[in-house]
DRENPA-692068 format. One record per residue (C-alpha): z negated, y, x; residue number from 1. Coordinates in nm, 3 decimals, decimal comma. Layout:
# DRENPA-692068
up  north  east  nr
Z  Y  X  NUM
...
//
This chain:
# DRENPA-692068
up  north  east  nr
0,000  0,000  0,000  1
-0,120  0,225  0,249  2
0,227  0,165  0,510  3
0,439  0,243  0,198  4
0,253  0,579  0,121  5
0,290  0,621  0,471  6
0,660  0,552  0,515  7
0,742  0,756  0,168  8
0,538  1,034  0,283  9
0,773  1,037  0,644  10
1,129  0,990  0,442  11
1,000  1,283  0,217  12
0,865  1,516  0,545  13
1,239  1,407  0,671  14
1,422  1,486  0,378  15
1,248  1,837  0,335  16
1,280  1,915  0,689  17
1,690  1,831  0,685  18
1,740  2,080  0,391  19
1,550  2,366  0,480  20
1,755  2,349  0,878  21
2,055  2,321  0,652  22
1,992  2,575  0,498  23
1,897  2,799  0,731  24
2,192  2,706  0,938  25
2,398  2,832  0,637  26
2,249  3,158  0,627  27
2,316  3,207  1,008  28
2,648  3,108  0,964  29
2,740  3,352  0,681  30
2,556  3,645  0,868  31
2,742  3,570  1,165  32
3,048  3,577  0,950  33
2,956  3,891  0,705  34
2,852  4,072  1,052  35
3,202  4,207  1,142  36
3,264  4,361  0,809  37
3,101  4,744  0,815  38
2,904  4,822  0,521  39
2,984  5,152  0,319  40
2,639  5,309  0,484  41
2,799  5,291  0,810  42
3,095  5,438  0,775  43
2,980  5,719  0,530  44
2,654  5,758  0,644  45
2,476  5,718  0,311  46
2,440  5,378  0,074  47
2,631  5,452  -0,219  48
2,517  5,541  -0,555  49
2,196  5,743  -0,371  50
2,079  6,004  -0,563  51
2,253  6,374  -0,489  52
2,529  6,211  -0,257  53
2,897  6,158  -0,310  54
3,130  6,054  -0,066  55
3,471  6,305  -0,001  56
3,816  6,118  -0,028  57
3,839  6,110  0,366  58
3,519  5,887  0,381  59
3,625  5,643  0,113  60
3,970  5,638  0,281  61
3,795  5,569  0,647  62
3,618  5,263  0,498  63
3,894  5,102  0,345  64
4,087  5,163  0,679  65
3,777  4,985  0,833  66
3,727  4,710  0,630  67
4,107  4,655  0,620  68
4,068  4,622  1,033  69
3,823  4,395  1,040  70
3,884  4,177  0,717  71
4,203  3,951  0,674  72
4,119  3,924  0,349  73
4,170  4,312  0,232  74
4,545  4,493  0,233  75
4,555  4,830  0,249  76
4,821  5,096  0,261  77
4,900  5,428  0,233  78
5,193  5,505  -0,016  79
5,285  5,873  -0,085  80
5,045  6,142  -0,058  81
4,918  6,341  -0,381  82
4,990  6,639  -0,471  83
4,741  6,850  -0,298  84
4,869  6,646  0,017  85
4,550  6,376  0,112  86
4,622  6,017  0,115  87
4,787  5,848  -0,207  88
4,653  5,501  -0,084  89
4,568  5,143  -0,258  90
4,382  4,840  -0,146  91
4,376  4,487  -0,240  92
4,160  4,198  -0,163  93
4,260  3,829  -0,174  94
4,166  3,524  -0,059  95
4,480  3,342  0,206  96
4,474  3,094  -0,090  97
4,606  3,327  -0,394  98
4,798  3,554  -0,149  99
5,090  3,357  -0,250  100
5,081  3,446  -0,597  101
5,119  3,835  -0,507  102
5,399  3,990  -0,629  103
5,695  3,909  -0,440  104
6,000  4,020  -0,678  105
6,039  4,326  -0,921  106
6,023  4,145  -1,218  107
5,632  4,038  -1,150  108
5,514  4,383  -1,164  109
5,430  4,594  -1,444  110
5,763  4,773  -1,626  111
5,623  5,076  -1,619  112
5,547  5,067  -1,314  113
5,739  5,335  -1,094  114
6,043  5,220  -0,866  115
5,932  5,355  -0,527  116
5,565  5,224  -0,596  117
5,736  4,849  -0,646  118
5,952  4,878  -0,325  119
5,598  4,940  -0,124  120
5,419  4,659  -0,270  121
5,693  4,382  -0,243  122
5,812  4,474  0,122  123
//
């Protein structure tokens, strides 16, 4: 009785130990990972959403130019400028799985869509 309490208690010890170094390992895998990737308070200098603090068009456009450098998984692209002349831009995140079911022809893309905005997201 008492060398099967024994041996249970062990394979339980065991068990509890393998999951929690899993687990841990996971976690230091997907920080090493995420660790590349700036986070918005880096680039802009504030978290955002903080009270009294809003971020100018230049500072969202440096981020996505960031993340966009360090990420394979974002696109992003400047495509005209507006009409008081800063950056008409757009950005687009995918996985390497689904970037295959991007638009690749005219006909995928909205009809309303303007002709000149088409040409720059196909090419």
């Amino acid at each position: 009785m008492h060398k099967r309490l024994s041996l249970l208690l062990t394979v339980l010890l065991f068990l509890a130990l393998s999951i929690q170094s899993d687990a841990s390992l996971r976690r230091a895998i997907a920080i090493t990972q995420n660790s590349s990737i700036p986070a918005p308070e880096q680039i802009i200098g504030f978290r955002p959403g903080d009270d009294r603090k809003l971020a100018s068009w230049a500072q969202v456009v440096q981020y996505f130019q960031k993340l966009a450098a360090t990420s394979d998984r974002v696109k992003f692209e400047e495509i005209g400028k507006s009409t008081m002349g800063a950056p008409f831009v757009y950005a687009m995140k995918s996985s390497k799985r689904s970037r295959g079911s991007l638009p690749t022809r005219a006909s995928s893309v909205h009809p309303r869509t303007p002709r000149w905005l088409i040409a720059k997201l196909i090419r």
